[in-house]
N, C-alpha and C positions, 0 to 999 in steps of 0.2 A: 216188641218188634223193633228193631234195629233199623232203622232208614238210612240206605247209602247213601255216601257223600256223591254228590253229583260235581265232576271235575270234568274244568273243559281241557281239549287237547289241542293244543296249534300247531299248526302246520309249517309259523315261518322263526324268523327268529333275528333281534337285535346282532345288528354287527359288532364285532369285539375290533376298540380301537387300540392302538398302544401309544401313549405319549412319554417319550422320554428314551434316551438313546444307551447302554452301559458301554465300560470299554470293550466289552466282548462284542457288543453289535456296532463301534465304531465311532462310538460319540463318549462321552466324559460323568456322566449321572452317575452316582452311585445303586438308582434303580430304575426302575422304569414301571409304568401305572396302567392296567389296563382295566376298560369301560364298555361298557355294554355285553352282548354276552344272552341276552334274557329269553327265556323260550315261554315266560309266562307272565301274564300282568303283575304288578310289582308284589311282590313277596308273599303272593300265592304258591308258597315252595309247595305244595302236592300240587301241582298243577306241572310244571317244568321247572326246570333251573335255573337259576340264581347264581350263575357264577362269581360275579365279582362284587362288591362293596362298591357304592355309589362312594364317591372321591369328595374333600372340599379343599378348595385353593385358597390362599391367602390372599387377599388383593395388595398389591405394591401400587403405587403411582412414582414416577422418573423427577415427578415436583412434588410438592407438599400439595397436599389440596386445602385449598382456601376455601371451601363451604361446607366441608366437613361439620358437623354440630361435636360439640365438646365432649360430647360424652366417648365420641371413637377419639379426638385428636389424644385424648387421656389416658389413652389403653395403648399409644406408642409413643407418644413423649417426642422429645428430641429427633428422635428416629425419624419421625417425617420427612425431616431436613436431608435426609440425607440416604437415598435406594439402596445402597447396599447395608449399611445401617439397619433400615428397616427389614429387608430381606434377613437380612442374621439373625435378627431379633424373633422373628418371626419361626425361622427353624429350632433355635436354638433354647428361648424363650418356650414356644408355642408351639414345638413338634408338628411345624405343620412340613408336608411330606409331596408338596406340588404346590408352585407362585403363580397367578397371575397378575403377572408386570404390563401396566397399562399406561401408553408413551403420550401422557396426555399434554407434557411439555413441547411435544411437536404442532399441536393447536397453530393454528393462527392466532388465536385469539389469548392463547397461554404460555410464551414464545416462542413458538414458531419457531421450536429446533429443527437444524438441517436431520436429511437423513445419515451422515456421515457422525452426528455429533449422539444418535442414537442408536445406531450400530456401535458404537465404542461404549456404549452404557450395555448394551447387550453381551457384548465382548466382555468386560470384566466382570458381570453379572454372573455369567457362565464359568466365570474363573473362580470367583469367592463363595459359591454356593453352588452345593449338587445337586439339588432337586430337580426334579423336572420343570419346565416352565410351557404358560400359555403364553402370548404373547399377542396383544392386543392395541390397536392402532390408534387414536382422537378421535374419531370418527367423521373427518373430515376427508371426504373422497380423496378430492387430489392431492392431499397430505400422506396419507396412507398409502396413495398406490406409488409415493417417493420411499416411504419412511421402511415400510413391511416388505419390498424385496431387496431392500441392503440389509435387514436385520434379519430374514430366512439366510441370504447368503454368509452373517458371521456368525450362523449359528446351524452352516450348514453341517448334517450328521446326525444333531441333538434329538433330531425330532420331535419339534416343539409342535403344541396346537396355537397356530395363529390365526386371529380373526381383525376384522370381521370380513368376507363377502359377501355381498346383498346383489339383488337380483339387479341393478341395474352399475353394479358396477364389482366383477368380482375375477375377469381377465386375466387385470395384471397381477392380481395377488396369488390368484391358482396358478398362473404359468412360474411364480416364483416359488411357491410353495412345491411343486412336484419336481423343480428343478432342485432343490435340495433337499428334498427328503422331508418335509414336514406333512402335517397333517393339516387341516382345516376347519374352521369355523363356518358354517351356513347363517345369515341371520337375515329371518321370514319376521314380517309383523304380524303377531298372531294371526298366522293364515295358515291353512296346510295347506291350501294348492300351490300358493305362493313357494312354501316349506320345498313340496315335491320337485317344481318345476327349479327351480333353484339347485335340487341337486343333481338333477337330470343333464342340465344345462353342467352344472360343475364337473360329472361324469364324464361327458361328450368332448370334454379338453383333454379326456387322458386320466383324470385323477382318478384313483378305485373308487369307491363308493364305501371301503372299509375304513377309508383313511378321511370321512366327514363326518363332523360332528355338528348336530342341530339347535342353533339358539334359536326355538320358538317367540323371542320376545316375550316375558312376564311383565304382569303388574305385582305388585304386594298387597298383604293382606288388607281388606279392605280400599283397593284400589285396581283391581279388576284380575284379581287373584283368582277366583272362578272362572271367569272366562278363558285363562290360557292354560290351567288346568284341564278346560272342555276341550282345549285345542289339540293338546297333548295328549290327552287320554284319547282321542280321536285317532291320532298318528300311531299310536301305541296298538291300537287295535287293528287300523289296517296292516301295522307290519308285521304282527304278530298272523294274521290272518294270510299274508304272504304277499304283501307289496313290498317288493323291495327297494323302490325308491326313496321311501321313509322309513327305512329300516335304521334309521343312524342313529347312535347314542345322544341324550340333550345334555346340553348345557344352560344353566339357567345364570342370572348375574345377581344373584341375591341381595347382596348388597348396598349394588347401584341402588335397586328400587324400595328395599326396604328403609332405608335410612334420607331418603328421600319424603315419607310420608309424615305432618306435621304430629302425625301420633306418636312416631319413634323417640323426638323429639323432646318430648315432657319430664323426660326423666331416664338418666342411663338404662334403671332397669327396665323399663320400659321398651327401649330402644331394641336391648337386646332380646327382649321377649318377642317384639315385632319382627325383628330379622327369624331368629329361630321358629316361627311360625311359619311364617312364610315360607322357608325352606322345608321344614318338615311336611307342609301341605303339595308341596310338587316332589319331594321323594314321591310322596304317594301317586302323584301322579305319572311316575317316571322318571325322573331327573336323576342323570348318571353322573353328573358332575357337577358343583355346587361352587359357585364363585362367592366368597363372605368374607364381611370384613370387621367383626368384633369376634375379639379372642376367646368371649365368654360367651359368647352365641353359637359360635364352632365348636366351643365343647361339648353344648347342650347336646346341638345336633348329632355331633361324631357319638355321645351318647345313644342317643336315640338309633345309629344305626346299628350300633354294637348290639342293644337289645332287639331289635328288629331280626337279626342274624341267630341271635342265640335260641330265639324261639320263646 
């Protein structure tokens, strides 16, 4: 006796973002990247579809990063020193196919570049390399709501995903963002009301709801990796079930938190095993775009979705 496959059917379905601008649509990429898309939980292809390939970004930083552990400062070399450097290296090198450039030299605390001095790193950034870009701020409010709408405005067209807005400060960045044509970052601390109310709130300005993309906030593996898994497979469910307010594609920052843990730490290989765990554990969970920063941990992965796809 044969027992049918019992398949659910959904009713709603992940909004399709597009990051990245060509010269046909008015901006300068040689392609443009689209995310989300999903009418089934993650790679239940007899269930719904599976339009696109979850994405991974290469991370840039505008300075060297000084706490880097050795084993990434190794896998760029020189390049650190110097963003556009690194950005090449990374395409040209490392076939990576979307940057994100993270303006962490605008910090107060890491010098506290004007917003004029990072708008002109955006400007030539855009000039030397086609990729698409994310564009992501220090995470310091008032720094951010200088630095991120003079760098939407020179890079007005491209349609970049720029982040972050968070719930108690995301105004200035949305009114810059929809004035030129970008996209957006949500970023909820593993919350989904939080998550929802946030894009509710980001909608009610104007911006579509097709053009946000959700950073759930993650932990990495072994440091509260499950929980924002439970977070996102949560959202993933209600939007699939037909809430449209959390219907957005995620973004996760792999990197940040993976290479942050004293485990990654003990050994390159190691390192890289911790990052690419991590990320492979929130594909599953949903993650349509993957922010990583070891070249050998991106291939694992870019691996892993290639087989994922093929079946």
């Amino acid at each position: 006796m044969t027992i049918p496959l019992m398949l659910e059917k959904w009713s709603g379905q992940i909004n399709v973002v597009t990051i990245g601008a060509t010269k046909e649509e008015g901006g300068s990429r040689s392609h443009a990247i689209k995310i989300g898309g999903e009418q089934a939980l993650p790679y239940l292809f007899q269930e719904g579809a599976v339009p696109y390939k979850p994405q991974i970004a290469f991370e840039v930083w505008d300075i060297a990063p000084s706490e880097w552990p050795q084993e990434l400062v190794k896998a760029y070399g020189n390049a650190l020193n110097d963003p556009f450097a690194w950005a090449e290296k990374c395409i040209k090198e490392y076939k990576a196919k979307i940057l994100c450039v993270r303006l962490q030299g605008s910090h107060p605390d890491f010098g506290n570049r004007t917003s004029d001095q990072e708008a002109k790193i955006i400007e030539q950034l855009l000039k030397k390399v086609d990729v698409p870009l994310i564009i992501l701020g220090c995470g310091d409010d008032a720094k951010d709501n200088q630095v991120l709408p003079a760098c939407c405005e020179t890079a007005k067209g491209e349609r970049c995903l720029v982040g972050s807005a968070v719930q108690d400060n995301y105004k200035t960045i949305v009114a810059s963002v929809l004035a030129d044509g970008h996209n957006i970052i949500a970023e909820s601390p593993i919350d989904i009301n939080i998550a929802k109310q946030l894009n509710i709130l980001i909608s009610d300005m104007g911006l579509p709801l097709e053009r946000i993309v959700i950073n759930p906030t993650i932990g990495a593996l072994g440091y509260g990796l499950e929980y924002a898994y439970s977070i996102m497979e949560r959202a993933r469910l209600a939007a699939l079930a037909g809430d449209k307010t959390v219907a957005s594609p995620f973004i996760c920052l792999v990197g940040q938190e993976a290479w942050r843990a004293k485990e990654a730490k003990v050994s390159s290989e190691q390192g890289i095993i911790w990052e690419a765990i991590t990320a492979t554990a929130l594909l599953q969970a949903g993650a349509d775009l993957l922010v990583m920063r070891h070249p050998k941990a991106i291939e694992k992965v870019n691996k892993y979705i290639d087989d994922l796809f093929r079946g």
